[in-house]
N, C-alpha and C positions, 0 to 999 in steps of 0.2 A: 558435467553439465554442458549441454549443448551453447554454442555462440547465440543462436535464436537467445536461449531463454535467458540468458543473461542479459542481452539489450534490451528484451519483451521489460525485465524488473528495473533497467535505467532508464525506461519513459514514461511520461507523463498519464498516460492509460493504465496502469494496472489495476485490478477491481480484487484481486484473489492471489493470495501463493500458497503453496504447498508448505507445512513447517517443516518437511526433512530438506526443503530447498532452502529456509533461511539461515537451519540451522550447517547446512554443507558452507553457505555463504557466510559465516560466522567464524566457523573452527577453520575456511581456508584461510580469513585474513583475520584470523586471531582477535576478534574482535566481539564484546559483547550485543545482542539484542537493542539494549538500546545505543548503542554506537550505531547500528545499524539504521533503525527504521525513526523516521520524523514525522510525528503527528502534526499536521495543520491544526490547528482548532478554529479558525478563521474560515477555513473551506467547507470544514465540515460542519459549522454553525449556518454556515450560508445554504449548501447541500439541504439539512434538516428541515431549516426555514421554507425552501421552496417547494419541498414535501408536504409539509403542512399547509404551504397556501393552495397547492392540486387539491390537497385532500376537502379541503374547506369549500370548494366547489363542488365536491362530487356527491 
């Protein structure tokens, strides 16, 4: 795995990954899926919400 793409997955932007890339980041640091990745639900209820108030305009 390239230096890029490993900092690209420890910032604040990421929209998308690859799963042969979560799961290489997994089996190197021995670690399971959800050790790995943290769901907001607070961002992502926020995100939804402001989706639907565009939408309600359109």
């Amino acid at each position: 795995m390239k230096e890029h793409t490993l900092n690209h997955l420890c910032s604040d932007n990421v929209d998308r990954v690859y799963l042969e890339t979560l799961e290489l980041v997994c089996k190197t640091l021995s670690i399971s899926i959800e050790e790995l990745i943290e769901i907001d639900l607070a961002a992502h209820r926020r995100k939804a919400a402001a989706v639907s108030l565009i939408h309600s305009f359109s």
